[in-house]
C-alpha positions in Angstrom: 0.0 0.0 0.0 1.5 3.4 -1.3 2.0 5.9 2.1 0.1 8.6 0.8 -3.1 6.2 0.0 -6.6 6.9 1.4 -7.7 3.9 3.5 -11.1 3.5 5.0 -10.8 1.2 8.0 -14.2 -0.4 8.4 -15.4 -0.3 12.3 -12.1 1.5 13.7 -13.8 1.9 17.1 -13.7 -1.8 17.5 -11.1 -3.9 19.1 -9.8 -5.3 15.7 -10.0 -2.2 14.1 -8.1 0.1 16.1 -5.6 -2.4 16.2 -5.5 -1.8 12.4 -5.4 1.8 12.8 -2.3 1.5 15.7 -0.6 -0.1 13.1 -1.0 1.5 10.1 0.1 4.7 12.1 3.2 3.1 13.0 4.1 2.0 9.7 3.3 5.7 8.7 0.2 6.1 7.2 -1.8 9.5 7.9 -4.4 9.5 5.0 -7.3 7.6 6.8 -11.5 7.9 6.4 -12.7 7.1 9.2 -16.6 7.0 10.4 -18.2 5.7 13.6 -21.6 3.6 13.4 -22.7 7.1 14.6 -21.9 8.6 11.5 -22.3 5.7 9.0 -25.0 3.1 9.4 -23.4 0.2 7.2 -26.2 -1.4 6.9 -27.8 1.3 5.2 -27.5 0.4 1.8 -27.7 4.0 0.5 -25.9 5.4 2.8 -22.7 3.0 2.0 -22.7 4.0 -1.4 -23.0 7.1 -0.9 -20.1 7.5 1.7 -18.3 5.8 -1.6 -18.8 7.0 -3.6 -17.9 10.6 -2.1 -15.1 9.2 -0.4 -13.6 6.9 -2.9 -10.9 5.0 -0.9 -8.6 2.7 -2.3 -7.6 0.1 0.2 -10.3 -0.8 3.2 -10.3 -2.9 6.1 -13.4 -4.2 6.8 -13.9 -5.4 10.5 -17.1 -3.6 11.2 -19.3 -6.5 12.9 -22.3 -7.5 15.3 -20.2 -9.7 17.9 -20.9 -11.4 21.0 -20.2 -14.9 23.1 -22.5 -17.9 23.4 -25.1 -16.3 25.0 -25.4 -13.1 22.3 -25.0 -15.8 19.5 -27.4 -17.9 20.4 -30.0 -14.9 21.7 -29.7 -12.4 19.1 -29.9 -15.0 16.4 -31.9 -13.1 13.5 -30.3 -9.6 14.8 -26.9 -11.0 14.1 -27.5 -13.0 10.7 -29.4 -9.6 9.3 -26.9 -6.9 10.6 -23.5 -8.9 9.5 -25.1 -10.3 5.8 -25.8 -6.2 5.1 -22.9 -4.5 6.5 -20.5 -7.2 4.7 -22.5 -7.0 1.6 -22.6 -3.3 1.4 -19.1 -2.4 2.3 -17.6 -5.4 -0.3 -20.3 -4.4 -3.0 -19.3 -0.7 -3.0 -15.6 -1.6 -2.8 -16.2 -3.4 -6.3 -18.4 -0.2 -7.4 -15.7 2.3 -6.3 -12.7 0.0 -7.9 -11.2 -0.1 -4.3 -7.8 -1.5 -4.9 -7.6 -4.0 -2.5 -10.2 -5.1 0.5 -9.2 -7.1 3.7 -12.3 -8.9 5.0 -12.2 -10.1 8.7 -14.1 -13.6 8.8 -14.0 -15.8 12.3 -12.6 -19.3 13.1 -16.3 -20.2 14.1 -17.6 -20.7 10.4 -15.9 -24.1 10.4 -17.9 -27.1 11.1 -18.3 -28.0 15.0 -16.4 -31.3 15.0 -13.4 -30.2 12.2 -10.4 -32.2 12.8 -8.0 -30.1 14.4 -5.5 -28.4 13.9 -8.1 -26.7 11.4 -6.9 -26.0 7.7 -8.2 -23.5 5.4 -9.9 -26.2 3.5 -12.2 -27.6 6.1 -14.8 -24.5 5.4 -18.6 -26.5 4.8 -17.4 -29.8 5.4 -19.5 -30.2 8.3 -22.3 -29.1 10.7 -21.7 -25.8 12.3 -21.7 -25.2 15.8 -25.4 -24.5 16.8 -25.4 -21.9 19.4 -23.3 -19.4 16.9 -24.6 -20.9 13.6 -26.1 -17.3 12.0 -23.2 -15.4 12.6 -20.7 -17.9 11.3 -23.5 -18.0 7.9 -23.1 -14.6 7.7 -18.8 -14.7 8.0 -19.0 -17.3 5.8 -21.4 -14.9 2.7 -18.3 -12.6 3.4 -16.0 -15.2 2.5 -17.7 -16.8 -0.8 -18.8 -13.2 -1.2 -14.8 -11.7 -1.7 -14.0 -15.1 -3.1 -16.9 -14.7 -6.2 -15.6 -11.1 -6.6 -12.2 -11.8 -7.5 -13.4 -14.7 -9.9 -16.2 -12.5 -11.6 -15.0 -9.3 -11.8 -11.1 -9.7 -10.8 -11.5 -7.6 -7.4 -8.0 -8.0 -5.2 -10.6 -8.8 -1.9 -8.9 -11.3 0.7 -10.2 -13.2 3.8 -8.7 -13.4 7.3 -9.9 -16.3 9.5 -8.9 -15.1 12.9 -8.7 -17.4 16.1 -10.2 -15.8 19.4 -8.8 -12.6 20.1 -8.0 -10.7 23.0 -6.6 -7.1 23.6 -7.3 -3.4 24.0 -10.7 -2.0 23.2 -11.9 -5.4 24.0 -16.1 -6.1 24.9 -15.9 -6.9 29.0 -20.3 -7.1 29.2 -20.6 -10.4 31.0 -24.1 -11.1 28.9 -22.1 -9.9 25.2 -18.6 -11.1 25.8 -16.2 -13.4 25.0 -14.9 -16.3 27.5 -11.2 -14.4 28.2 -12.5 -10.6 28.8 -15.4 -12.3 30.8 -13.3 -14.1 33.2 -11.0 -11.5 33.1 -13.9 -9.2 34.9 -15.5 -12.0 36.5 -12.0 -12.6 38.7 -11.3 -9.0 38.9 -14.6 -8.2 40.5 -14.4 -11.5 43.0 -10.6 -10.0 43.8 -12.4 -6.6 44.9 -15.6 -8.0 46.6 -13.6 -10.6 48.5 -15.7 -13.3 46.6 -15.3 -16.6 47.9 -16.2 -18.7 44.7 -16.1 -17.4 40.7 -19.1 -19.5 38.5 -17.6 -19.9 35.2 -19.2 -21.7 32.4 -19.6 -25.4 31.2 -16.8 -28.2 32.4 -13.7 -26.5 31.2 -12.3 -29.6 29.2 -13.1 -27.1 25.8 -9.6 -26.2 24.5 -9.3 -22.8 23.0 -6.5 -20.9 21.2 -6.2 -17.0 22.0 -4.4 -14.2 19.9 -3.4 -10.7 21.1 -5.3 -8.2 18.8 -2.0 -6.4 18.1 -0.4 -9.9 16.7 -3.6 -10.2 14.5 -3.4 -6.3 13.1 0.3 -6.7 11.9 -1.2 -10.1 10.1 -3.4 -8.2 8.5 -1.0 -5.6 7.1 1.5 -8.6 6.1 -1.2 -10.1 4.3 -2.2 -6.5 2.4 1.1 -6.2 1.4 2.0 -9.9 0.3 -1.3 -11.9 -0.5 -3.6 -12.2 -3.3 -5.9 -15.6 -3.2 -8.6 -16.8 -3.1 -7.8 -19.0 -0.2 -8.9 -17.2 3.1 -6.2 -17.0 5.8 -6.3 -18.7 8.9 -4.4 -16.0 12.2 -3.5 -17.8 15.3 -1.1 -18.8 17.2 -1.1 -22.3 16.9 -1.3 -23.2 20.1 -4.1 -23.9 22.3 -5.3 -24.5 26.0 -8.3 -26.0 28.2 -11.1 -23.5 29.4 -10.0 -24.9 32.8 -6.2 -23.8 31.8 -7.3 -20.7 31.0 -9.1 -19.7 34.5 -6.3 -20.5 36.3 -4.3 -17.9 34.4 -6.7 -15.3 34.5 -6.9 -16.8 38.4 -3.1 -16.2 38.8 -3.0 -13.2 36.7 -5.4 -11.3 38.6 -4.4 -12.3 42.1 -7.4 -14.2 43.3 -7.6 -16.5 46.1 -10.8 -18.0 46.3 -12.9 -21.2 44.6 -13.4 -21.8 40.7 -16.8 -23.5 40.3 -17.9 -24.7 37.8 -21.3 -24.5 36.2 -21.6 -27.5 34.0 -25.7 -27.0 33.3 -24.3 -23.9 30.9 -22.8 -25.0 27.0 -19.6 -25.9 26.4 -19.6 -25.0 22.9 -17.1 -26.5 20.0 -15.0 -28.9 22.1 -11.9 -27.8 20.7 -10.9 -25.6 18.0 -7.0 -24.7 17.0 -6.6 -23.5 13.3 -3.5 -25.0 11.0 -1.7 -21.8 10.5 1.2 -23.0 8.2 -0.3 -21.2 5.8 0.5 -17.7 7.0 3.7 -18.9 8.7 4.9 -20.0 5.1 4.1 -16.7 4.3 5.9 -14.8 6.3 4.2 -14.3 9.4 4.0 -15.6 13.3 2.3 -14.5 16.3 5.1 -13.1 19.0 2.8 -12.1 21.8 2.6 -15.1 24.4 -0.6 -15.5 26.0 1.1 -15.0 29.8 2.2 -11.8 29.1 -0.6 -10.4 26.5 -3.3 -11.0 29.8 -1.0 -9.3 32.2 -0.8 -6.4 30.4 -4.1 -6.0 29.3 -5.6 -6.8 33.0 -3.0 -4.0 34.0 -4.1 -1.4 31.8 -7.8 -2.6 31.7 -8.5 -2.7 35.6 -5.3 -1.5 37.2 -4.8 1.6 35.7 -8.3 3.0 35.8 
């Protein structure tokens, strides 16, 4: 991407996408277009092509999203399929309209099938059932991904897909009813440390296994893959590396400094029992995560709840 190109980063308020911006800065970009949901509903078809066609951007990040846990996914069912098929289609439509250079699309590790064999490749996508509880929104990621795909082949767009693992970092969603398992628990044992809690409740059995990547580790990904990839293929991020649910509260535990009772509440879902993407891929491509999970939850618990 040329320094002096305009880039419209898709949903930079988010936790993905002002790891984008972070990034971009420090690699010395300045010209950006930038609009919160506020001031540009994306799914508002109108409104996207408008903002277009005025703007006329020629690189864009798209990781503008409805997101939540188990409990959003499976709740807000319709909500999330509607609201993620329109902003993906509107954003990826215009880009072909406007003859955007080059699109990134942010897709999720939960549009492959429930029981993939693990480590998950690239090529496992809709060889299986998908897990129930988030089944709409990995449809909708998965439009997103056929959608850039069928661009490129049709009308020879440059549109690429990143498969992301679970992600953790700054600007991260910390709503107990909305959130992910790691800011959850991260709150959940931060709030037991202050209250003098005697027990934390956390979810299901904790036998799931679950791979986590820093936000900041996924960002610089996503530039790498700007600047070196063209495919149809869409990109698996992690870390390669995963851990038990179990593992995991024991860290946050530890990491927070609390001293009383995990129990666990096995009446809840578990989820997908285990799911660790194949990221040889992007390794062979140039690029590894460098963040290590220890030291990625220390320092966002210490600038999350410490420093406030």
């Amino acid at each position: 991407m040329e320094l002096n190109a305009k880039i419209y980063i898709a949903g930079h308020n988010g936790m993905v996408g002002s790891a984008i911006l972070r990034v971009l800065k420090e690699k010395g970009y300045t010209n950006f277009v930038l609009r919160s949901s506020l001031d540009l509903d994306l799914t508002d078809q109108e409104k996207v092509a408008s903002f277009f066609k005025a703007e006329k951007p020629d690189y864009v990040f798209l990781a503008a999203a409805k997101v939540g846990g188990i409990e959003a996914n499976n709740v807000y069912r319709g909500q999330f399929l509607y609201e993620n098929l329109m902003i993906q289609n509107n954003v990826i439509h215009q880009s072909y309209v406007s003859k955007v250079k080059k699109l990134l699309f942010l897709a999720s590790s939960c549009i492959y099938p429930k029981l993939a064999n693990q480590p998950i490749k690239e090529d496992y996508l809709l060889e299986g059932k998908l897990e129930p509880t988030n089944e709409p929104y990995a449809i909708a990621k998965i439009a997103g991904v056929k959608l850039c795909e069928n661009y490129n082949r049709q009308y020879g767009c440059d549109f690429i897909s990143v498969m992301p693992t679970n992600l953790y970092g700054p600007n991260d969603n910390y709503d107990l009813k909305n959130s992910h398992v790691l800011p959850a628990l991260l709150r959940k044992f931060h709030e037991a440390k202050e209250n003098n809690a005697p027990t934390v409740e956390v979810w299901g059995s904790g036998t799931p296994k679950r791979e986590f990547l820093h936000v900041d580790d996924l960002a610089k990904a996503c530039f790498h893959l700007m600047e070196s990839y063209q495919g149809n293929v869409s990109v698996n991020v992690g870390t390669g590396e995963d851990l038990s649910i179990k593992a995991l509260a024991e860290l946050i535990q530890k990491t927070v400094g609390y001293t009383g009772i995990i129990v666990w509440n096995s009446d809840k879902p578990d989820g997908t029992p285990r799911k660790l993407l194949d990221v040889s891929l992007i390794n062979s491509l140039g690029w590894k995560s460098k963040i290590e999970l220890k030291e990625g939850l220390k320092d966002v618990y210490e600038n999350k709840f410490l420093k406030q």
